[in-house]
N, C-alpha and C positions, 0 to 999 in steps of 0.2 A: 504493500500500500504506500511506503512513506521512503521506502528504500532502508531503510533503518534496521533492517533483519539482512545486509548482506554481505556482512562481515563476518560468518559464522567464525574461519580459522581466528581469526585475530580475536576474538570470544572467548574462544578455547583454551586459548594461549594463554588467558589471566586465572582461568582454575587450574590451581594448583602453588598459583602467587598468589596465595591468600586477597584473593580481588574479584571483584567482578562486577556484571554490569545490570541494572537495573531501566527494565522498561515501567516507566514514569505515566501514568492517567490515573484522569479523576474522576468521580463517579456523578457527575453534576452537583458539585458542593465546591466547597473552598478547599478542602483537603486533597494532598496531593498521596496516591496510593502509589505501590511500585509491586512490581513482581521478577524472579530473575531470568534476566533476559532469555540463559540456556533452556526455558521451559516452553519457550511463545514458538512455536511454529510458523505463524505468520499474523497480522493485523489488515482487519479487510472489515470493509462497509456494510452494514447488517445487511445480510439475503433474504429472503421469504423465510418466514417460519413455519413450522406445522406442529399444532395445539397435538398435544398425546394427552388421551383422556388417562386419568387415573395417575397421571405422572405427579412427581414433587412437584409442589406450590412454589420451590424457588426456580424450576427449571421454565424455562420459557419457550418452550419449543424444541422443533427438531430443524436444525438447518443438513441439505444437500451440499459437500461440499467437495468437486471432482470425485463425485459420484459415491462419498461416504459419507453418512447419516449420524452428524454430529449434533449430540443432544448443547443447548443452550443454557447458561445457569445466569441470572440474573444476579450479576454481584452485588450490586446494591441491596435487594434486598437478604440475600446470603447472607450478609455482616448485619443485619438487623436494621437497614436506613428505614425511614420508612421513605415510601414512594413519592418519586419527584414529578411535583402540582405543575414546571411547568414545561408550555407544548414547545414543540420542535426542537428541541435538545439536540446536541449532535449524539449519535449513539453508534458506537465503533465495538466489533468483536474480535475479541485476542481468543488466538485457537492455540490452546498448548497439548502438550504431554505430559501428565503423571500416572504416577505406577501404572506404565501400561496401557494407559486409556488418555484415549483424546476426546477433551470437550472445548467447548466455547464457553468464556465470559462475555455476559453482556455489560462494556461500560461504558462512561461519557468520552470527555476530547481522550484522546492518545498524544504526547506531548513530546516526548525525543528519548533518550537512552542516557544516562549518565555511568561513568566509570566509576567504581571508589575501589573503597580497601575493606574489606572487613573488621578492619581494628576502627574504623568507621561507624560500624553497625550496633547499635546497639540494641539491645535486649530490652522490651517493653518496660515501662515502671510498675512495680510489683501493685503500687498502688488502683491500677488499670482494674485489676481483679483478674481472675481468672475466665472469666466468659467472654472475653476480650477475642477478636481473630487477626490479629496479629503477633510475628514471630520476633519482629527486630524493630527498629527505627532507625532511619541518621536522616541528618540535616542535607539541606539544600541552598545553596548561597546566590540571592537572587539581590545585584545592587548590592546596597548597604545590610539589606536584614536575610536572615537566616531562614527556612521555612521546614517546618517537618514533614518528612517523608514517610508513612505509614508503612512496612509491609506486609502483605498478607498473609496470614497462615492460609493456604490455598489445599492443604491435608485435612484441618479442619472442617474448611468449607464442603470438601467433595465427603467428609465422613458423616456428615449429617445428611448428606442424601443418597451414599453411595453406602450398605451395608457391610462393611467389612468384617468377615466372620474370622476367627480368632481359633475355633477350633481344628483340631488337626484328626487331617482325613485318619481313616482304618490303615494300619497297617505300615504306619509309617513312625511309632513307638518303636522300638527295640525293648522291649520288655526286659530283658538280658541287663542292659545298663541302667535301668530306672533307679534303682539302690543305690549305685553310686553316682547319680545326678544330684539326690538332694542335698541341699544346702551349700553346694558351690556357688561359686559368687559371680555375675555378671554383670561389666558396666555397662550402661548407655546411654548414649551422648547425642540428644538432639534437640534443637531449640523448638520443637513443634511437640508440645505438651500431649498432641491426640496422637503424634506416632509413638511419643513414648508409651504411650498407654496401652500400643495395639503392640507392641515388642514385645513388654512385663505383661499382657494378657496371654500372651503367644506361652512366653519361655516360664512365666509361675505353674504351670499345668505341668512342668517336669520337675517340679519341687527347685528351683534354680531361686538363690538370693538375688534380688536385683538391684542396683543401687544406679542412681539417674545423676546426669550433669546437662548443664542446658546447654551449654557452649564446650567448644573446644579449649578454649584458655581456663575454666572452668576443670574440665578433668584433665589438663595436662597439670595444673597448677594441685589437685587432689594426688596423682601420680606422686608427683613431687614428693608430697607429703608423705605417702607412702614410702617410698623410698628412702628419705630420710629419716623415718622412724626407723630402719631397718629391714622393712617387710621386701622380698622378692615378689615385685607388684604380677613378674610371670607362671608366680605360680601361686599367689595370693586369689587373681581372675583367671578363668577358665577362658576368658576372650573379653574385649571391647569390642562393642558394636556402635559405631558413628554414622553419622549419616555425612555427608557430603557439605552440606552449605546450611552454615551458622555465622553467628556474632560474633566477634572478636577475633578468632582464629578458627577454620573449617576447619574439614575433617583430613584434608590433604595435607593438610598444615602441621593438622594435632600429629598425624602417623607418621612425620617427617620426621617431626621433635620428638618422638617418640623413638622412635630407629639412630638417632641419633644420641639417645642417653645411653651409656653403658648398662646403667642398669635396670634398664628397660626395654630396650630393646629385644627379645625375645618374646614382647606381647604377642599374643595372638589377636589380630586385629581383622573385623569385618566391617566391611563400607556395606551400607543400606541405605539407600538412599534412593528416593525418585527418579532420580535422572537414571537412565536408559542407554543401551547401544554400546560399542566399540571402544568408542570414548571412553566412557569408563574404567571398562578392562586395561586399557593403553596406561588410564591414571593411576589405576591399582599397581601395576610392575615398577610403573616410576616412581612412585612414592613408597612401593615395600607392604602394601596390605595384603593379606594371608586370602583373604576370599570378601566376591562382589556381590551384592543381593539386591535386587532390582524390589523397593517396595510394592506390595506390600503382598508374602508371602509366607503365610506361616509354617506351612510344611516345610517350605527350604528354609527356613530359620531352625526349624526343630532338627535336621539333618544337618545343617553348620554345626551345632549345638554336640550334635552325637559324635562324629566327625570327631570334633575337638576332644572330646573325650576319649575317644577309643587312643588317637594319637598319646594322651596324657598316660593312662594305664601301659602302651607299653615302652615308657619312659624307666 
C-alpha cells in the first residue's frame, strides 16, 4: 500500500541486534498504537467484507484476499474502545501472521514505521492493571514533545477469540518419565502475560515448577543471581523457554548473554515465539538456542519438555 513493507532483508537484519521496527496507527483516537513490523504481511484498503453468522462480536467479517478467506478482527473494539461516532474515518487493514494463522486488523490512519532499540521499550506501568492489552511502550519524539506509543499485546487479542486449548493430545505423555518430571523447575520468559499462561497451563499438567520473567533483562538479570548464589543455573532448570520479542532485551539477546556466561552457558534454551519460517531457524544456530517452537503448540512443548529430560537422565 504505502511501500513501507519493502525492506523485508534490512528488517531482519535488526533481530537479533536487540532492535526492531515498529508499524505505527491509530485506531481513530489521539493514541498512537504500534505492532512489530516482522508480523504485518502487508497494509491494504478495506475490501468487501462478508458478515459470518454466529462469529465473535469483535471479528468483522471475512475478507477475500488472492483468493484466501481472511477473517477480520476489529481492533478497536478488541482492546475494549468503544465505537467510533464518527463517519468516514479513514479505515486501513494490516494482515499479519501469528502462531500460524493469518488475520486482519481493522484500524484507523496507518502512519510510517519507526526503528528503535529494545532497551527503548518498555514494559507497561504495573499500575495499568492487568486487563490492560498491551505488552511494552516507548516514546515517540515529535518537535519539541515526546508522545507514547502503545503496543499491543496482539496474543491476547487473538486469545479471547481464538480458543486455545492447553490440553495435550493421547498419546503423547510418556508415562515412563512422568515421576521424574515432577517438581523440576522451568523458566519462562515472555512479556505477553496470556502466553505465559498458555506455556504454565501446557507444562503444570506434567507436575513441572514454573517460574515466569517478563522480559529478557529481567531473567538474565535473575540468572545472574543465581549464579552468584552459587547455584548451576544448568542444572538448577530443566530449560528456559523465551519467546522472541520483548522489553528491554529479546530473546536473541537474553540466549546470546547467556552463551556467553561461563557459567551459564550450558542452559538449555527454547525460543517460542510467534514469528514463523526459516528465519527463525537461521536465528536459532546464530544465537546458540537448543530448539524453535513456533506458538502456540502444546504437544511440541510437552515433547521439548520430555526430550530434555530423557537427555538429563542419561547424563
Amino acid at each position: 500500500m504505502f511501500g513501507v513493507l519493502d525492506t523485508v532483508d534490512q528488517r531482519t537484519n535488526l533481530v537479533g541486534e536487540n532492535r526492531l521496527e515498529l508499524l505505527l496507527f491509530s485506531l481513530n483516537s489521539r493514541q498512537i498504537f504500534a505492532i512489530n513490523v516482522f508480523k504485518v504481511r502487508e497494509v491494504i484498503k478495506v475490501p468487501p467484507l462478508t458478515k459470518m453468522p454466529g462469529s465473535h462480536h469483535n471479528i468483522s467479517g471475512v475478507a477475500s484476499i488472492r483468493g484466501a478467506s481472511v477473517p477480520v478482527i476489529d481492533l478497536r473494539a478488541a482492546i475494549g474502545f468503544p465505537p467510533s461516532r464518527l463517519e468516514n474515518q479513514e479505515q486501513n487493514l494490516i494482515i499479519t501472521e501469528y502462531n500460524r494463522t493469518v488475520q486482519g486488523f481493522l484500524v484507523g490512519q496507518v502512519r510510517n514505521i519507526i526503528n528503535t532499540a529494545w532497551t527503548e521499550v518498555q514494559p507497561p506501568p504495573k499500575t495499568v492493571g492487568r486487563s490492560n492489552y498491551l505488552t511494552a511502550i516507548t516514546r515517540l519524539k515529535e518537535g519539541d514533545s515526546q508522545q507514547i506509543v502503545e503496543i499491543i499485546d496482539v496474543e491476547k487479542v487473538l486469545a479471547e477469540i481464538i480458543d486455545y486449548d492447553v490440553s495435550i493430545s493421547d498419546g503423547v505423555l510418556d508415562e515412563e518419565l512422568a515421576a521424574q518430571m515432577v517438581g523440576r523447575n522451568v523458566l519462562i520468559v515472555d512479556d505477553s502475560s496470556t502466553a505465559r499462561s498458555q506455556v504454565k497451563g501446557t507444562l503444570s499438567q506434567l507436575g513441572l515448577n514454573i517460574i515466569e520473567c517478563r522480559d529478557g533483562l529481567e531473567a538474565f538479570r535473575q540468572l545472574q543471581a543465581w549464579c552468584d548464589s552459587g547455584k548451576d543455573v544448568a542444572k538448577e532448570l530443566l530449560m528456559m523457554i523465551t519467546d522472541a520479542e520483548m522489553p528491554e532485551m529479546d530473546g536473541y539477546k537474553l540466549t546470546h548473554e547467556v552463551r556467553n556466561d561461563p557459567r551459564m552457558k550450558d542452559l538449555f534454551i527454547t525460543l517460542n515465539t510467534s514469528l514463523s519460517g526459516s528465519f527463525n531457524e537461521a536465528m536459532v544456530k546464530k544465537v546458540g538456542c537448543d530448539r524453535f517452537i513456533s506458538k502456540f503448540q502444546p504437544d511440541l512443548l510437552v515433547e521439548v519438555a520430555q526430550d530434555r529430560l530423557r537427555e538429563v537422565l542419561k547424563k
